[in-house]
C-alpha positions in Angstrom: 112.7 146.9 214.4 115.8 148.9 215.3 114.3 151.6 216.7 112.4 149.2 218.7 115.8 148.1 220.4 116.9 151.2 220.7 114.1 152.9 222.3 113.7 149.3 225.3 116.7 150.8 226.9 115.6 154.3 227.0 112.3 152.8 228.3 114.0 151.3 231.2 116.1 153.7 232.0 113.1 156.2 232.9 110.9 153.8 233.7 113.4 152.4 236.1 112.8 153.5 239.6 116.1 155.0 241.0 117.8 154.7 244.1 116.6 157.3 246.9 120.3 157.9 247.6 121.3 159.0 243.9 118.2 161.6 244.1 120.2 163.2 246.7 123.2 163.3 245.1 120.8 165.1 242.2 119.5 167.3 244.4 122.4 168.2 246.4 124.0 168.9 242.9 121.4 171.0 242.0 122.0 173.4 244.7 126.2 173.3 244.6 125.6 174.4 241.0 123.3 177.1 241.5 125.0 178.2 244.9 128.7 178.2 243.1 127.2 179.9 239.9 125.9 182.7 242.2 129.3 183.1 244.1 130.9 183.4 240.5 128.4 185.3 239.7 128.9 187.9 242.6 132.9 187.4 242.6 133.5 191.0 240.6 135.2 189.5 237.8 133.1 191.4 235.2 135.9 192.4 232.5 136.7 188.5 231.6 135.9 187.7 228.4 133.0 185.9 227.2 135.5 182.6 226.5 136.5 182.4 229.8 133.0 183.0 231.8 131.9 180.2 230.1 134.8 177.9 230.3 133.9 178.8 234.0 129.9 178.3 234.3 131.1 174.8 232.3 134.0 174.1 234.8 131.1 174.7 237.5 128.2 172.5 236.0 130.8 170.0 235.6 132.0 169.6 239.3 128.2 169.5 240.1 127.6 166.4 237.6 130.1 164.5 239.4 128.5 164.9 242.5 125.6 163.8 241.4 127.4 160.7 239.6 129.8 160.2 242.8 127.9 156.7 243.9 128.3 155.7 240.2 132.1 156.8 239.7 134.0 157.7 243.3 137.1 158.1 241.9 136.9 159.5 238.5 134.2 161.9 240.0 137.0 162.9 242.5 139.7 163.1 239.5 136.8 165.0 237.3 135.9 167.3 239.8 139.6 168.1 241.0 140.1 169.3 237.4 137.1 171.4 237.1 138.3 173.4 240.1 141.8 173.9 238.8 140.7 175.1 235.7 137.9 177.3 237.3 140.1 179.0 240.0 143.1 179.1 237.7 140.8 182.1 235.4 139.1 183.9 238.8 136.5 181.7 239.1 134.7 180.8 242.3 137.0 179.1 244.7 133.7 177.5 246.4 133.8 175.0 243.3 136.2 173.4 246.5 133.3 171.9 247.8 132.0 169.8 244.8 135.9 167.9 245.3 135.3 167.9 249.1 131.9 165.9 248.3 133.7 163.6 246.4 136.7 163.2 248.0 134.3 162.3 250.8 132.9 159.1 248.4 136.2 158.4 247.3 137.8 157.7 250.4 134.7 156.3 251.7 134.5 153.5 248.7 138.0 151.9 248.1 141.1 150.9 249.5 144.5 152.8 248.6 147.8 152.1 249.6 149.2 155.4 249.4 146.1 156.8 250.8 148.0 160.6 251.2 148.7 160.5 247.6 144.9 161.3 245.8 144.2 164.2 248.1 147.9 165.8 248.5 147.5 165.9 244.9 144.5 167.3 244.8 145.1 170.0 247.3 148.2 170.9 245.4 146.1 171.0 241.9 143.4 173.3 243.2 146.2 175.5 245.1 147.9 175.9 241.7 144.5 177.3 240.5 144.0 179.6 243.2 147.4 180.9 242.9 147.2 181.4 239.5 143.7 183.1 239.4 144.3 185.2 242.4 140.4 186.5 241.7 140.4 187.9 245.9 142.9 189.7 247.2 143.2 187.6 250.1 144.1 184.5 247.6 146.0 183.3 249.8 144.1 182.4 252.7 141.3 181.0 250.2 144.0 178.4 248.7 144.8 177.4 252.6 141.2 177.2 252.7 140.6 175.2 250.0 143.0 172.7 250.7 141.5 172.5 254.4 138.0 171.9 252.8 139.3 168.8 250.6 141.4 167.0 252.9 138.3 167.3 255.8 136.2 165.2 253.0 139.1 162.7 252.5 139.5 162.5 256.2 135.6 162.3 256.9 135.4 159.5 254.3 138.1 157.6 255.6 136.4 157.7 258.9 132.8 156.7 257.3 134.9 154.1 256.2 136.7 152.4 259.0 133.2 152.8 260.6 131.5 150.2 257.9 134.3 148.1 258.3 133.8 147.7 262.1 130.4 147.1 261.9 130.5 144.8 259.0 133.2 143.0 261.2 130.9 143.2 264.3 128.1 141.4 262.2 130.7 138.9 260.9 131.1 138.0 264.3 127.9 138.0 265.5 127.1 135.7 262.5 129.9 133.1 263.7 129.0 133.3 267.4 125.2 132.9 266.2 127.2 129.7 264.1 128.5 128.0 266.7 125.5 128.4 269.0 123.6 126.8 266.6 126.4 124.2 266.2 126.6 123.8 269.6 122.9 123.6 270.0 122.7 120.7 267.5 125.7 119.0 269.0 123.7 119.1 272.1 120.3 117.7 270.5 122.7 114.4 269.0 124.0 114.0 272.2 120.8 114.5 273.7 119.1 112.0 271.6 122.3 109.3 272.0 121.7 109.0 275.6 118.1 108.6 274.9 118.7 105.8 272.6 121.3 104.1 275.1 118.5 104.5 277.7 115.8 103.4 275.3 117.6 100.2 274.3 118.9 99.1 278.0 115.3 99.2 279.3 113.7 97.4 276.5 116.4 94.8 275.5 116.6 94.0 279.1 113.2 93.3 279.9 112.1 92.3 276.4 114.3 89.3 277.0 112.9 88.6 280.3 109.5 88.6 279.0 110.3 87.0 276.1 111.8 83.6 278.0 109.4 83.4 280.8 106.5 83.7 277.9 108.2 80.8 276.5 108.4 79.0 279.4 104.6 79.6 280.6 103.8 78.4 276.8 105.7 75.1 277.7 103.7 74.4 281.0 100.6 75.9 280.5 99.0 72.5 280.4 101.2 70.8 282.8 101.8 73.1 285.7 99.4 75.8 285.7 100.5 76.8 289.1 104.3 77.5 287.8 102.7 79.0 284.5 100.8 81.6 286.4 104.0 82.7 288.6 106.1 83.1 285.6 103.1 85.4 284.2 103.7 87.0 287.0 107.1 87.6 286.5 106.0 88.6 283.1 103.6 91.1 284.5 105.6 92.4 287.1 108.5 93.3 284.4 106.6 95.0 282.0 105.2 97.2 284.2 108.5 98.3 285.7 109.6 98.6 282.2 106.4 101.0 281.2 107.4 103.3 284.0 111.2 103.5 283.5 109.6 104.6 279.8 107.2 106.8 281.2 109.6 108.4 283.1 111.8 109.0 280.0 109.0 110.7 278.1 108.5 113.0 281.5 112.2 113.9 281.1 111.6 114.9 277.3 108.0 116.7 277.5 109.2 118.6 280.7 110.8 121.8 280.2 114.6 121.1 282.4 115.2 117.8 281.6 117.7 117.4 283.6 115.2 117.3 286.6 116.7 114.7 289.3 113.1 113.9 290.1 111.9 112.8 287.0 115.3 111.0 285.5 114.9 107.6 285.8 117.9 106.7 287.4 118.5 103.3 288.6 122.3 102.6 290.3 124.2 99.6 291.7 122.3 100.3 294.2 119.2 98.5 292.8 121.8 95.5 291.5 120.0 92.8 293.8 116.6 93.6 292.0 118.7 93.4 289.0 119.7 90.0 289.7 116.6 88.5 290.8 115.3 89.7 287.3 117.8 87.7 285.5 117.3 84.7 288.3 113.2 84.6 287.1 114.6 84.3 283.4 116.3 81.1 284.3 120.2 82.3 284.8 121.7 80.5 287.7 123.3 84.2 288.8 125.6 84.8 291.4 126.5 88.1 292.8 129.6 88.9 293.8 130.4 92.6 295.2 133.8 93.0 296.4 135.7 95.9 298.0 133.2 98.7 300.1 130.1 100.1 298.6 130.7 103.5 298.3 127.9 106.2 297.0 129.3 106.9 293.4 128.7 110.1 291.1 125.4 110.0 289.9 126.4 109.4 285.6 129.1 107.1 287.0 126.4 104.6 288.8 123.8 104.6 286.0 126.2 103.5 283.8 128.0 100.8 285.9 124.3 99.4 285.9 123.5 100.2 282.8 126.4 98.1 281.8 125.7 95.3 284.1 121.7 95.0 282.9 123.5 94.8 279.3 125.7 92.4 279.7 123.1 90.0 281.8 120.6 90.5 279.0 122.8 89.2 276.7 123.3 86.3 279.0 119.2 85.7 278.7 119.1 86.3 274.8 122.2 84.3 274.1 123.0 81.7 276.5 119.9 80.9 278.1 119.2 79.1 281.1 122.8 78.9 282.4 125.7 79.9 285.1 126.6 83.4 285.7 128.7 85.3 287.9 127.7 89.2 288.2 131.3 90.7 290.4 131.4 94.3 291.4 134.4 95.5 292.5 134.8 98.7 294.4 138.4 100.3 294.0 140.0 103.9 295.3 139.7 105.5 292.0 137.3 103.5 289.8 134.7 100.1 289.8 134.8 97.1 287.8 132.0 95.4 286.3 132.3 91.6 285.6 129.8 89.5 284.1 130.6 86.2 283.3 128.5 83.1 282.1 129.3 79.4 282.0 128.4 79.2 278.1 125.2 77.3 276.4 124.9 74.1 276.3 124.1 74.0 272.4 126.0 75.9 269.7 128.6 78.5 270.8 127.5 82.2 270.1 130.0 84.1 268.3 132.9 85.7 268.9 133.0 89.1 269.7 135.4 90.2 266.8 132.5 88.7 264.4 130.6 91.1 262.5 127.2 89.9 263.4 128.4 89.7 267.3 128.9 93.3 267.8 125.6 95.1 267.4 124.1 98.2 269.6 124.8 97.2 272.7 128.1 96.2 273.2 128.7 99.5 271.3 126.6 101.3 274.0 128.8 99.7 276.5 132.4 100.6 275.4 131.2 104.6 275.1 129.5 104.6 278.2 132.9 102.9 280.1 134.9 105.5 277.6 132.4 108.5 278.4 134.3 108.4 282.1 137.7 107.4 281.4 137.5 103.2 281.2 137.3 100.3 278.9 135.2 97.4 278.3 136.5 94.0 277.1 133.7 91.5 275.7 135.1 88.0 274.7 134.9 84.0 274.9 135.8 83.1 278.0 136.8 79.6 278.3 133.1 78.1 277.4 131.2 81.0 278.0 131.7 84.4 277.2 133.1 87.3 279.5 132.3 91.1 279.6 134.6 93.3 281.7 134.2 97.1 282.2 135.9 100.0 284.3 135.0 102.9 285.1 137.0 105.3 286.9 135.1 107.2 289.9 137.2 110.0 290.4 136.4 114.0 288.5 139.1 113.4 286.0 137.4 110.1 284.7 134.8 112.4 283.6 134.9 112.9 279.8 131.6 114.5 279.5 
């Protein structure tokens, strides 16, 4: 059973399938040991004793190992391999061994973060110059130990640069990633924005004419029998505002299937322009409406007008649903830097509707209201007004109204 466990482990380990990088490091090992063996090798230190070649072929397969173990370990291959040269240059070995602590000084540097980052390879350099001084195996030791120091502090240096390079690309992606963020945020902001407007659109055209139809169906119920002549001309009226309402929809869906939906041509865009056809509408539900439009008609910007009317339908369909068949005024006022929109009925003559403070009063639409008079800089005011019930808006005209 034991040597079941122990043998999983071994199983693993060469069954494992390593990483293409740490083959290199293998191979490139490989070939600094052989290469540096030879140099020894060829160096003309023949008369050394038997102890210290071989403390010198061991110093060199050593410094190879850590290469090959440098991904592993960076810094104790770089503290391993440091020592291997000192104690293979400091008996007339090879100074080439350098190279094995240039490779990795190279990782070292490349891997971690130091805050004395002078201090690992000055004391490296100054180790393996105390090793070439005290083997003095070429005559010219000296430039060899200038050498060698030049050849470890060019790893550091190249490592530190691999380095810094990482980090500025890791930090390019980083911000890539946030500015692909905040598209995306900005993207789905748009699509909730998108679809609010579609809603407020949505619920102006059908709450408006669903209450038209809805009272003169009742009425044409009521008189069927008795007046068939004023039961066809209120399913008339009926007729007539369906269909306008099937092609403000249709329009709508245009503006969502076509591909810039922001296309003037397709928008359906009615203005205080079209407030008389408004107000006839209302009038064939049974409102006694008067229109009042005070101050100069003046073209207004284009979001600014389809909400003034979009407020005013609103406010007179609420007048159809909730108070019936009674007095209402409709005032426009035109002023220098905004218009007013006042819709005021005379009350029902049965039970009084509720407040606008009650819970049940305010549902979608007067909430559609007050952001579309705050989405360009105004307010709207919705309460009893002496019998009846009063909705006031302003909007200001002007660029800095705009909140959009």
């Amino acid at each position: 059973m034991s040597g079941t466990a122990l043998t999983r482990p071994v199983q693993r380990f060469v069954t494992r399938r390593p990483h293409p990088l740490i083959l290199l490091d293998f191979a490139l090992a490989a070939l600094l040991c052989v290469g540096v063996l030879m140099a020894d090798a060829r160096s003309g230190v023949h008369h050394a004793a038997a102890g210290e070649s071989a403390l010198r072929a061991g110093g060199i397969v050593l410094a190879a190992l850590t290469v090959a173990a440098r991904r592993l370990h960076p810094r104790w291959s770089f503290a391993v391999a440091t020592l291997c040269a000192f104690v293979v240059t400091a008996v007339g070995g090879a100074p080439q061994i350098s190279v094995c602590v240039a490779v990795t000084a190279y990782t070292a540097a490349e891997a971690g973060e130091y805050v004395f980052w002078w201090a690992r390879p000055g004391a490296a350099g100054l180790l393996t110059a105390a090793g070439v001084a005290l083997g003095r195996a070429a005559a010219s030791w000296q430039a060899v130990l200038v050498a060698d120091v030049a050849i470890i502090c060019v790893g550091w240096f190249a490592g530190l640069a691999a380095r810094e390079r990482r980090k500025r690309i890791i930090a390019t992606a980083e911000r890539q990633t946030e500015r692909e963020r905040r598209h995306a945020a900005a993207v789905h902001q748009a699509a909730l924005d998108e679809r609010l407007v579609i809603a407020r659109e949505l619920h102006d055209i059908v709450a408006h004419s669903m209450s038209v139809i809805a009272v003169r169906a009742g009425v044409a119920r009521m008189v069927m029998n008795n007046d068939p002549a004023q039961a066809e001309e209120t399913l008339g009226i009926v007729e007539t505002t369906t269909r306008q309402a099937l092609h403000e929809m249709r329009l709508l869906v245009q503006v969502l299937r076509h591909e810039n939906a922001l296309d003037p041509a397709l928008a359906p865009t009615p203005g205080l322009a079209d407030i008389a056809s408004l107000a006839d509408q209302v009038r064939s539900a049974g409102v006694d409406l008067r229109l009042d439009v005070r101050g100069t008609a003046r073209p207004l910007p284009t979001g600014v007008d389809l909400s003034a009317y979009r407020i005013a339908q609103e406010a007179l369909t609420n007048v159809v649903r909730h108070a019936g068949p009674v007095q209402a005024t409709l005032r426009i006022e035109y002023r220098t830097e905004d218009v007013v929109i006042d819709v005021t009925d005379s009350g029902p003559s049965g039970p009084r509707r509720p407040a606008i403070h009650e819970p049940h009063a305010a549902g979608h639409g007067l909430i559609g209201m007050r952001e579309r008079a705050a989405l360009y800089g105004g307010y709207l005011r919705a309460g009893r007004h002496g019998g009846g019930f009063q909705v006031r808006a302003l909007l200001r005209t002007d660029d800095t109204g705009d909140r959009s």
